[in-house]
N, C-alpha and C positions, 0 to 999 in steps of 0.2 A: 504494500500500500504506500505509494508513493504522497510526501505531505513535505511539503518546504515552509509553512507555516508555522513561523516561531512561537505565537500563541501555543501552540503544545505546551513548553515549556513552563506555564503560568496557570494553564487550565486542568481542574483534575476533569472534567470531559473525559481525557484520553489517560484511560485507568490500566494503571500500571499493572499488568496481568499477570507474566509470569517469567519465572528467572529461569534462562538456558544456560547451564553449567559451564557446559563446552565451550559456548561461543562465550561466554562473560557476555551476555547483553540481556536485556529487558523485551521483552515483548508487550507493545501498548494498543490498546485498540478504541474505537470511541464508545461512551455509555452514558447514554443521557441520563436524567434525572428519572423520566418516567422511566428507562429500562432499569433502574437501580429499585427501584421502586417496585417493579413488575416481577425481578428476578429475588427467590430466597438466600443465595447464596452467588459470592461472583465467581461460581463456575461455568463450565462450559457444558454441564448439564441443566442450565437455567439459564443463561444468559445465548446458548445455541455456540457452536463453531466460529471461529475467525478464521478464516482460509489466509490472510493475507494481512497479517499485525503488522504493524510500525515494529522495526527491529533497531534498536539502538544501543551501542556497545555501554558497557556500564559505563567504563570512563566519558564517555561525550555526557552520557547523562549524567554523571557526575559535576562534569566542568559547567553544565548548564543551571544545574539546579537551586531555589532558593531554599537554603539550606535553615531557616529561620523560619518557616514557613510552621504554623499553628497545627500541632498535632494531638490530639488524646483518645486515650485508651478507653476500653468497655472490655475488660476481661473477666473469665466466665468460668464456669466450672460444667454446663452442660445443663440442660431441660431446667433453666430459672428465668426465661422470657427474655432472654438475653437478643433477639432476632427483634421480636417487638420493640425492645426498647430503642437498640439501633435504630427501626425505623422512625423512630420518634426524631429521632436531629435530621430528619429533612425536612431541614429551616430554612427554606431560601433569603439568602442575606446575610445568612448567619454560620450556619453551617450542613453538613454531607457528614451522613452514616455512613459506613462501607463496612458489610457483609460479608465474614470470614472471607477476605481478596487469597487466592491461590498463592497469587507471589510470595506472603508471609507463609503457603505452606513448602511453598519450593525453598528457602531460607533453611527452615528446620530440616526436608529432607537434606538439603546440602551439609548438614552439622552432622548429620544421623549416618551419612556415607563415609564421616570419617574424614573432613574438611578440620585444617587447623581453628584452633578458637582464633587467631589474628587473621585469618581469611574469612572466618563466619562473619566476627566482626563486621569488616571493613564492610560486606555485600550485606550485613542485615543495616547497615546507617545508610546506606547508598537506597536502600530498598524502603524506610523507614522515610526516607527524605521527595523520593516518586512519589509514595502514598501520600503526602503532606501537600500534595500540591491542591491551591484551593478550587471548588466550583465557582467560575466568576467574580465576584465581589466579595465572596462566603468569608467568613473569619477564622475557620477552624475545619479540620478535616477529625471526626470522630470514628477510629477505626474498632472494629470488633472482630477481633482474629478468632479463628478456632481456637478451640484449647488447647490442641496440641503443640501450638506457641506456646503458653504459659514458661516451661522451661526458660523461655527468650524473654520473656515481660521485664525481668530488673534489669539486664542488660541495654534492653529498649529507652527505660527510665534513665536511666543512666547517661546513656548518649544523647539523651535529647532534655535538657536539664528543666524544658519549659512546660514539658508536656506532664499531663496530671491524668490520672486512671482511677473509673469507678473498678471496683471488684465486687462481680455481680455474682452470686451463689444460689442453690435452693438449700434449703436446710436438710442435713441427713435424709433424715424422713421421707421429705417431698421426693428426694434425687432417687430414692430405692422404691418409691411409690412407681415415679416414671418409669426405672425400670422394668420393674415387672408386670408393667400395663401393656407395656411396645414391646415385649413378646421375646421371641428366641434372637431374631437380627440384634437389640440392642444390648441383650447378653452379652452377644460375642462380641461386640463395639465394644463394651466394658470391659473386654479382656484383650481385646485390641489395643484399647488407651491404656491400658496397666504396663501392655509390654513399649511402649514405647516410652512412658515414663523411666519406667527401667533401664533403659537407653540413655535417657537425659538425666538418669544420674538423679532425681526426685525423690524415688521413694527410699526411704529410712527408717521404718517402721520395726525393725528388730526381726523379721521373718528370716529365714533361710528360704534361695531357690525352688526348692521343691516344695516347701510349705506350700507355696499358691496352687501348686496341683491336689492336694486336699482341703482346698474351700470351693465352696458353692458358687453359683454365679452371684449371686447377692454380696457374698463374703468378699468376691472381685470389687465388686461395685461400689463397692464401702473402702476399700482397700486404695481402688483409684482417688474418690474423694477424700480421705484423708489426707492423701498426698498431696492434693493440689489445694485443703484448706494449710496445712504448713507451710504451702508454699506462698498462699497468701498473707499467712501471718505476719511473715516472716518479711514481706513486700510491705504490711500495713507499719510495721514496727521500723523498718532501716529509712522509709521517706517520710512517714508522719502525716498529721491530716492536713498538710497545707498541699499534698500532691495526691493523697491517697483517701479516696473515700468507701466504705464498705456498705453495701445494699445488698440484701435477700428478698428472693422472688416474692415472698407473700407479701413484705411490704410494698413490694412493686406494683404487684397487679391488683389489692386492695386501693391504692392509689395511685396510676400511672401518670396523672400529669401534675400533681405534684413532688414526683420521683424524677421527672423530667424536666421541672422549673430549678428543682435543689439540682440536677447534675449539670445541667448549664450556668447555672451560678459556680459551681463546682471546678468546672472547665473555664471560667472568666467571659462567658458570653449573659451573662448579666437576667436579669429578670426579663422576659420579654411574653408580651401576648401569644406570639405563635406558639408557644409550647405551654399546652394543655391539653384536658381532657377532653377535647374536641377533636383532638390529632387522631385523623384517620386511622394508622398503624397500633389504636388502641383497643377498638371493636371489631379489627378483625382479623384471622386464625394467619398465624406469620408462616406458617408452612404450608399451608392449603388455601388458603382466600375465606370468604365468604364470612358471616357475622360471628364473632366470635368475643364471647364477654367474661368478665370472670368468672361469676355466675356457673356459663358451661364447664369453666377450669376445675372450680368447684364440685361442680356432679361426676366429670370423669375421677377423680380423683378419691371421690364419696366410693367410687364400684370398685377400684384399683383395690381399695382400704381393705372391704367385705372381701373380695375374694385372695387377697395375700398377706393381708394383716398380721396373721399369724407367725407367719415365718418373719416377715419380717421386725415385728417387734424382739423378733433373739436375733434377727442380727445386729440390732439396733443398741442390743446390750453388751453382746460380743463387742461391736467399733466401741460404743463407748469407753470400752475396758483399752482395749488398742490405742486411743485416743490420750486416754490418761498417762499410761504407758509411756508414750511417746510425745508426751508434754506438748499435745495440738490441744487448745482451744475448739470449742465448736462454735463460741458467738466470735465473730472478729471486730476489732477496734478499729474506731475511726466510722460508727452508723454515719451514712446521709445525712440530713438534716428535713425534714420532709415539714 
C-alpha cells in the first residue's frame, strides 16, 4: 500500500498492527473510529485481512515518531468488563481505546522466542511509542493489551514515565464463576495463560512443576489469577496512586460511567460530559453486540452460581490458603475513586 502522506506519522488512523521479526519493521494499516468501534478485538479475525499494510522499518519509524505522545494503560486480569470499558474512551476530542492491538502480542511473543531483554526493550518502547500516536486532535491514546502483556506492564510504566494504568480485575469468585460458565474452551485458555506465565517468569506461588498436573481446571484458574493479582500488587505498591489506580468488575459494571469519569480524571483528561452512563459501549454485550445490561450480567452469573457453586466454593478456600501462603492480597491498593 503505497502512502507518501506524512500525516501517518501524527495520526493513530493508521494502527500500528503488527511486528515482523525478521524484517525489524511495523506493519500499519488504516482503522477508522467506527471500525474500532465495530471490531472486539484488533485482530484480523474482527477487523478482516490486510493484503497490503504500510510496511515501515522500525528504525524510520522510530526516527519519525513523537515520542511524548499521551499514552495509558487498562490492564486486566480477564472476564472483569475490561473490553466495555475500553470502549468507553471513545471520546472524540479527547481520547481512543484500542483493543488488545496484536502488535503488543507480537512484543511478548518476540520475548517468549528467547529475544534478549535489551532487544525486547528497545522494540516494546518503539512499539509503545506507534501505539501512542493520537486520533486527530484526541489527547490521549488508552491502550488495553491482553493479558498476556501483563508480564511487560512495569517495564511499559517505566519507559514511559507519563503514562498512568487502571488495573482492572474480577474478584476470585466472579473470575472462577466465568470460568466455569464458558465451558471446556476456557478451561484450557486457563491452562494456556498458566503456561505462559510460567515463561515470563510470574508465577511464584511455592508449587513444584508437576504439582499443576494434579489440580483441577478451577485449581488452574485460581493459580493463573493469583499470579497476575501479585503481579498487580506489586505494580500498585512500586508506582503509587498518583500513576496507579485499582478497579474491580462489580464496581464497574454497578457503575460504569462513573468508573469512567474517575478513570479519565485518572488519566488527566479531566471531568468531561462525554463520558457517562449514556456511552453506548455501556448497554451493550462487548463481544457479541446487541443490549446488554448489568442486570443480564447478573442473571448469567445467578445460573453459573447454582450449577458450580459447589466446587467452586473449595476452590475458593484452597487459593485463599495459597494466597496467604504466598503473601498476595486479594483486595488491591490504590481503589478508583468512583
Amino acid at each position: 500500500m503505497a502512502n507518501n502522506n506524512n500525516d501517518i506519522w501524527k495520526d493513530g488512523l493508521w494502527l500500528a498492527h503488527r511486528y515482523d521479526a525478521s524484517a525489524d519493521a511495523f506493519h500499519l494499516r488504516p482503522v477508522s473510529r467506527a471500525g474500532h468501534n465495530a471490531a472486539t478485538f484488533l485482530t484480523d479475525e474482527y477487523l478482516g485481512v490486510e493484503p497490503s499494510p504500510l510496511v515501515l522499518s522500525r528504525h524510520e519509524a522510530k526516527s519519525r515518531n513523537a515520542q511524548n505522545a499521551s499514552l495509558h494503560f487498562i490492564l486486566h486480569s480477564a472476564f472483569c468488563a475490561s473490553t466495555m470499558f475500553a470502549n468507553g474512551f471513545d471520546l472524540p476530542g479527547l481520547s481512543m481505546g484500542l483493543k488488545e492491538p496484536v502488535l503488543l502480542n507480537d512484543i511478548v511473543g518476540f520475548r517468549r522466542r528467547g529475544a534478549t531483554p535489551i532487544a525486547v526493550g528497545e522494540r516494546l518502547r518503539d512499539a509503545l511509542d506507534m501505539l501512542a500516536r493520537p486520533f486527530g486532535d484526541d489527547l490521549a491514546v488508552v491502550v488495553k493489551p491482553s493479558n498476556i502483556f501483563n508480564a511487560l506492564a512495569s517495564a511499559s510504566l517505566a519507559m514511559r514515565p507519563t503514562s498512568k494504568a487502571i488495573l482492572l480485575h474480577a474478584p476470585l469468585s466472579v473470575f472462577l464463576l466465568s470460568v466455569a460458565r464458558k465451558g471446556l474452551w476456557c478451561r484450557l485458555w486457563c491452562r494456556e495463560l498458566l503456561e505462559g506465565q510460567i515463561a515470563d517468569g510470574i508465577v511464584d506461588l511455592g508449587f513444584e512443576p508437576g504439582d499443576f498436573f494434579r489440580q483441577t481446571d478451577l485449581q488452574i484458574a485460581a493459580v493463573g489469577w493469583l499470579a497476575q493479582q501479585k503481579l498487580f500488587h506489586d505494580m500498585a505498591r512500586k508506582y503509587g496512586p498518583e500513576r496507579i489506580a485499582t478497579l474491580d468488575s462489580e464496581r464497574l459494571t454497578a457503575n460504569p460511567g462513573k468508573a469512567l469519569l474517575a478513570a479519565a480524571a485518572h488519566f488527566g483528561l479531566g471531568d468531561h460530559a462525554a463520558a457517562n452512563d449514556t456511552h453506548p459501549a455501556f448497554g451493550t454485550h462487548s463481544k457479541f453486540g446487541g443490549s446488554f445490561r448489568t442486570e443480564d450480567r447478573r442473571a448469567e452469573y445467578a445460573l453459573a452460581q447454582t450449577a458450580h457453586g459447589d466446587e467452586i466454593e473449595k476452590i475458593l478456600i484452597w487459593a485463599e490458603a495459597v494466597a496467604q501462603s504466598a503473601d498476595i492480597p486479594l483486595t488491591l491498593e490504590h481503589a478508583l475513586r468512583l
